[in-house]
C-alpha positions in Angstrom: 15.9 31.1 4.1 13.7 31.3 7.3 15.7 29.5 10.2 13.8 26.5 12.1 14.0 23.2 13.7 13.4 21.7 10.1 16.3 23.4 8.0 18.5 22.8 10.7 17.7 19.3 10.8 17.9 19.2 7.0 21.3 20.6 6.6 22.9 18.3 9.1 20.8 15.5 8.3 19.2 14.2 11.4 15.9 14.2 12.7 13.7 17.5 13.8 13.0 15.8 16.9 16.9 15.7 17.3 17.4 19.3 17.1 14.9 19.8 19.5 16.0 17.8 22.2 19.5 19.3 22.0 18.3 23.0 21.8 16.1 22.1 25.2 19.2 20.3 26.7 17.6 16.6 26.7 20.6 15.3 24.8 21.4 12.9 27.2 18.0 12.0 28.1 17.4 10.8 25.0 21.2 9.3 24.6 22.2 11.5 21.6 26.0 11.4 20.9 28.1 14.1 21.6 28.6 14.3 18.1 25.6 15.4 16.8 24.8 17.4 20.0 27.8 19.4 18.8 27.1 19.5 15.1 23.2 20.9 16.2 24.5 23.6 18.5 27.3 25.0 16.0 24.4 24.6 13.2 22.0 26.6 15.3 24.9 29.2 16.2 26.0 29.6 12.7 22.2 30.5 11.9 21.2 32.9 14.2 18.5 30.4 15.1 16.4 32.0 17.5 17.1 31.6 21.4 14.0 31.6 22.1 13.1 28.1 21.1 15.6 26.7 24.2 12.8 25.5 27.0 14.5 27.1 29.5 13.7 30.7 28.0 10.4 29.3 26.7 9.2 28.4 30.3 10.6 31.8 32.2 7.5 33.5 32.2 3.8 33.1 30.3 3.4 35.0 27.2 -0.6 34.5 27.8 -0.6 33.4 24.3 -2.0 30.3 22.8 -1.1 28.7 19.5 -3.8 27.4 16.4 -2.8 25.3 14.4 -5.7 24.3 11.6 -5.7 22.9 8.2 -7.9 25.4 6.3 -10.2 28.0 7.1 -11.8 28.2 4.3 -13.5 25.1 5.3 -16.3 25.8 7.6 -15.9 23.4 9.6 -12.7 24.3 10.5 -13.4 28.0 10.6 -16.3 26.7 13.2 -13.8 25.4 15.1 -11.3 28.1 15.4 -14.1 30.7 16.4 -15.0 28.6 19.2 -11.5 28.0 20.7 -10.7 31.7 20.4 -13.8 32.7 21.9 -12.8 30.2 24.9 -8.9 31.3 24.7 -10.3 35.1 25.2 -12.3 34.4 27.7 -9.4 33.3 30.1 -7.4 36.6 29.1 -5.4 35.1 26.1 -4.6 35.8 23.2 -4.2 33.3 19.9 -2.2 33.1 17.7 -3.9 31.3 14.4 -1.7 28.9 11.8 -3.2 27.8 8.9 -1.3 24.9 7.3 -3.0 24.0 4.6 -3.3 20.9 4.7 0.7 20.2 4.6 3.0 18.2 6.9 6.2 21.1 6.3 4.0 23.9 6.8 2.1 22.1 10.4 6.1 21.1 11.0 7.1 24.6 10.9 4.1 26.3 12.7 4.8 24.7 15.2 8.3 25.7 15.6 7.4 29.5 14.7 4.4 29.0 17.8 7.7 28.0 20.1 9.6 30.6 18.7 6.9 32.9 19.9 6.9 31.5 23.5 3.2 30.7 23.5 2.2 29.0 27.0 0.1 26.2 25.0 -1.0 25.2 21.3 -4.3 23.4 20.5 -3.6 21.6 17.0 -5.6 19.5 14.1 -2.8 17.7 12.7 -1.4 16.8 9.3 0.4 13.7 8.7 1.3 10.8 10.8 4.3 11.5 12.3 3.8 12.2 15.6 7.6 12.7 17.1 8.0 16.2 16.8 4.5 17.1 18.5 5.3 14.6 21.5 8.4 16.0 22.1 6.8 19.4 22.4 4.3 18.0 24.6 7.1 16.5 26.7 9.8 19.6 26.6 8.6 22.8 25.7 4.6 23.6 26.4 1.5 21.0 26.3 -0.3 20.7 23.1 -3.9 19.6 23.3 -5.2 17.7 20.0 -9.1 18.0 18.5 -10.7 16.4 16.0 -7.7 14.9 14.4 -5.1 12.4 16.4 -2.7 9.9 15.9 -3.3 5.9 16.4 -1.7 4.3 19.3 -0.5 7.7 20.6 -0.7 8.9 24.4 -1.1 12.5 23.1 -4.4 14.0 24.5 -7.4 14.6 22.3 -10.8 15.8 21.6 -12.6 14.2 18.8 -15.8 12.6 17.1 -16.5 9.2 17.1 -16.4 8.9 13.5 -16.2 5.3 13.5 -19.9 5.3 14.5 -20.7 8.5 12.5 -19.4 6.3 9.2 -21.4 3.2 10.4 -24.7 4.3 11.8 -24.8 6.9 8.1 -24.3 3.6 6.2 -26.4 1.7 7.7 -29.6 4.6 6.8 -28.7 4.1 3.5 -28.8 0.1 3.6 -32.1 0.0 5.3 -33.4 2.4 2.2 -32.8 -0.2 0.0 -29.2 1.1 -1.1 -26.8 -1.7 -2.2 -24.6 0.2 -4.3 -23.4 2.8 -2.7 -19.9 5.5 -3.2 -18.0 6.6 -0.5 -16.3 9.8 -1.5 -13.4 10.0 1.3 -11.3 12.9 2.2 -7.2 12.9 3.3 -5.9 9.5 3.5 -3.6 9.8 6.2 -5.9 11.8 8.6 -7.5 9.5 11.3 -11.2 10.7 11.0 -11.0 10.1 7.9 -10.1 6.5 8.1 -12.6 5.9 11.1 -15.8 7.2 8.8 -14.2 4.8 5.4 -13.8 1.6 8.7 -17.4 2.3 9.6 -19.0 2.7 5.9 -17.1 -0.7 5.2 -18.3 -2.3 8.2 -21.9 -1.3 7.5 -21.8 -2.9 4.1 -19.9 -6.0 5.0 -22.5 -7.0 7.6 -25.4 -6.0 5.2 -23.3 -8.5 2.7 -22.4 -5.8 0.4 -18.7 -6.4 -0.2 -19.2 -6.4 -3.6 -20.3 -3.3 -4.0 -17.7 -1.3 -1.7 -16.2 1.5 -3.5 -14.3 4.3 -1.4 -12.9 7.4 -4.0 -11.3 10.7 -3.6 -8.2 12.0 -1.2 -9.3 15.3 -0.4 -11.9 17.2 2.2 -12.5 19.7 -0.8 -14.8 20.6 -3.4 -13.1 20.3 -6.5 -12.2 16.3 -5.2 -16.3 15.7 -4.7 -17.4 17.1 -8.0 -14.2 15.1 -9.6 -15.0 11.9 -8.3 -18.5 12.6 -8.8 -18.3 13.0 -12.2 -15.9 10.0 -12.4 -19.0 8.0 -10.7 -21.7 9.0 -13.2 -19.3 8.0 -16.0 -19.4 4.3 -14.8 -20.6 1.7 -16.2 -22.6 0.6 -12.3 -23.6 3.9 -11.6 -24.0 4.0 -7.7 -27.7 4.7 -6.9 -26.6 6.8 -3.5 -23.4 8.6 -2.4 -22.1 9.0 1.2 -19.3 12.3 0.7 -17.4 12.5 4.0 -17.0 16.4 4.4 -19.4 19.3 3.7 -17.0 20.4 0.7 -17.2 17.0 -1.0 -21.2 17.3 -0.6 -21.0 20.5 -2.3 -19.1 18.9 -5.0 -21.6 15.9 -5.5 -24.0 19.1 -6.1 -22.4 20.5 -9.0 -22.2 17.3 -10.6 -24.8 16.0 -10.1 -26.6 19.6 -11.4 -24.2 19.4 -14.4 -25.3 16.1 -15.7 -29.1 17.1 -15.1 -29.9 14.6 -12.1 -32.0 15.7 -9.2 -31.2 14.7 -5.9 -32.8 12.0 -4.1 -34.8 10.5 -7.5 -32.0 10.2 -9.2 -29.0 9.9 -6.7 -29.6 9.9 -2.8 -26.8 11.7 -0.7 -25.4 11.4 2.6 -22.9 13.7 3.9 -20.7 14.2 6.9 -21.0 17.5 9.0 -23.5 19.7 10.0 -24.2 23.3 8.7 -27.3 25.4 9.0 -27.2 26.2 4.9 -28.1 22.3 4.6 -31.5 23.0 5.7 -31.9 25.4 2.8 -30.6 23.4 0.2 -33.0 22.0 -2.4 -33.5 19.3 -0.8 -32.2 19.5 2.6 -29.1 17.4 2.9 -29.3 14.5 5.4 -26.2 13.9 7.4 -23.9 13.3 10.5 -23.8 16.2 12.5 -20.0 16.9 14.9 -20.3 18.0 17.9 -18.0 21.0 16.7 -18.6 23.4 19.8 -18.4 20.8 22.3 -14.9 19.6 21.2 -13.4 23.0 20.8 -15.1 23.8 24.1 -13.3 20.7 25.8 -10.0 20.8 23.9 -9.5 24.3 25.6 -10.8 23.3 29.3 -8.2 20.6 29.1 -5.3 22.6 27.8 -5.9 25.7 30.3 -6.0 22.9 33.0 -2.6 21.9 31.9 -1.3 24.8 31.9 -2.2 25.7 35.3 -1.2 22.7 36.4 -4.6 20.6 37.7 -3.9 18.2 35.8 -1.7 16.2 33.4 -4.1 16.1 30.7 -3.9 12.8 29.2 -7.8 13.0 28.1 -8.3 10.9 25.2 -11.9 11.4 24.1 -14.5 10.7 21.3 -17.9 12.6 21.3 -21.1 10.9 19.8 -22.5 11.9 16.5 -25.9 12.1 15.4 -27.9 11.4 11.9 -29.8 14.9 10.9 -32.6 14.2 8.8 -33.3 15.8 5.3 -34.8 15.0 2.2 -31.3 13.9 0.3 -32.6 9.8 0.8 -35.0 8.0 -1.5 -35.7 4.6 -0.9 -34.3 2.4 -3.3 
């Protein structure tokens, strides 16, 4: 088994944030006993765990490496994303080092530790999960991490995102003033903050439009497969919806299929609004209407603020949410 913070922490059964306050000597900082200071050293000795991961070796010299992490780059979005902060990373004479974590907690857990274990001077990360204790005490011991896109709620952690609240509201709110009243919201991960922003601003639009009734959010994943599934679910109904708002570009490209299998033409049959911007959505048949990120302009700023941590100008606790805006197709009918 590949030695980390987390098997460590497993096998002795404490936290991962445990182990890596001990292995960095914060111990008593954080008022662990003696105990299980002990019990994480001889664990970590018994292992072979890599030295490395101590912050005094991590912080001897720079490594002019940066660590990526990202939860797929198969989506475009993300891919968008990654380009731009490597293009930026380069441009100061580093190098990164790109993690793809598919979308899973363990796997965003252990990058991380594998980006320590690699001495990187910095990491840039789109999180998965909620649990924030193991990136904050990374961001307080080891190197500064810089979040974009995704964050965590009531967290001090620095980030870059969209304001997605307002992308979910001011989307809704076209579709309400085309005469909409029954309209889907096909949602994406559950537990990432975005996500839960654009589903807060769809439900917002509809409750001051007095559309409560007809609120329904479906779907848990910012993929394909879960647009055309829950699209399909949809047209099965008994209240078919008469418009859709899918909250990625993958869950628009599901609606697609579905809608193509089950012979219904988009918008005089179902009108469609998605989330994110992508030049193919001009050639679509129609083009797709939707809430264009400002992808370059985070992934721009995430990196200015990290590179300014690490060269110490400033503590870089930036908390920041850029403005969306509503790209016009043809994917809208008025109801």
């Amino acid at each position: 088994m590949k030695e980390n913070l987390s098997t460590i922490a497993r096998r002795i059964g404490v936290s991962v944030t445990t182990v890596s306050r001990v292995l960095s000597g914060n111990a008593a900082k954080y008022r662990i006993s003696a105990d299980t200071a002990r019990r994480v050293r001889e664990e970590a000795e018994r292992s072979n765990y890599a030295p490395s991961i101590v912050a005094q070796s991590l912080r001897k010299q720079q490594t002019r490496t940066v660590g990526l992490l990202t939860p797929s780059l198969a989506n475009p979005y993300f891919a968008e994303m990654a380009s731009v902060i490597i293009s930026e990373v380069h441009k100061r004479g580093y190098t990164t080092i790109v993690i793809d974590t598919m979308e899973n907690e363990g796997n965003f857990d252990d990058g991380l530790t594998q980006l320590l274990a690699r001495q990187v001077d910095g990491i840039i990360a789109v999180p998965c999960g909620q649990d924030e204790k193991l990136v904050s005490d990374i961001n307080k011991s080891f190197v500064p991490v810089m979040l974009v896109d995704r964050y965590y709620e009531d967290s001090p952690l620095p980030f870059v995102s969209t304001n997605n609240y307002k992308g979910g509201f001011d989307a809704t709110n076209l579709l309400i003033s085309s005469g909409h009243r029954q309209i889907a919201c096909i949602q994406g991960v559950r537990t990432s903050v975005p996500n839960n922003e654009r589903v807060r601003g769809y439900r917002d639009a509809m409750k001051e439009a007095g559309l409560e009734e007809f609120e329904l959010v479906a779907g848990n994943e910012f993929s394909i497969q879960n647009g055309y599934l829950e699209t399909k679910l949809l047209l099965s109904g008994q209240n078919r919806p008469s418009a859709v708002f899918a909250l990625s570009n993958n869950i628009t490209l599901g609606v697609l299929k579905a809608c193509r299998e089950a012979g219904l033409r988009i918008p005089s049959d179902l009108s469609l609004m998605s989330f994110d911007n992508y030049a193919y959505m001009d050639y679509m048949e129609p083009p797709i209407t939707r809430v264009g990120q400002p992808v370059e302009d985070m992934a721009t700023l995430a990196t200015k603020i990290l590179f300014d941590r690490i060269d110490g100008l400033s503590p870089g606790t930036s908390q920041l949410k850029l403005s969306p805006t509503i790209i016009r197709g043809e994917s809208i009918r008025r109801a």
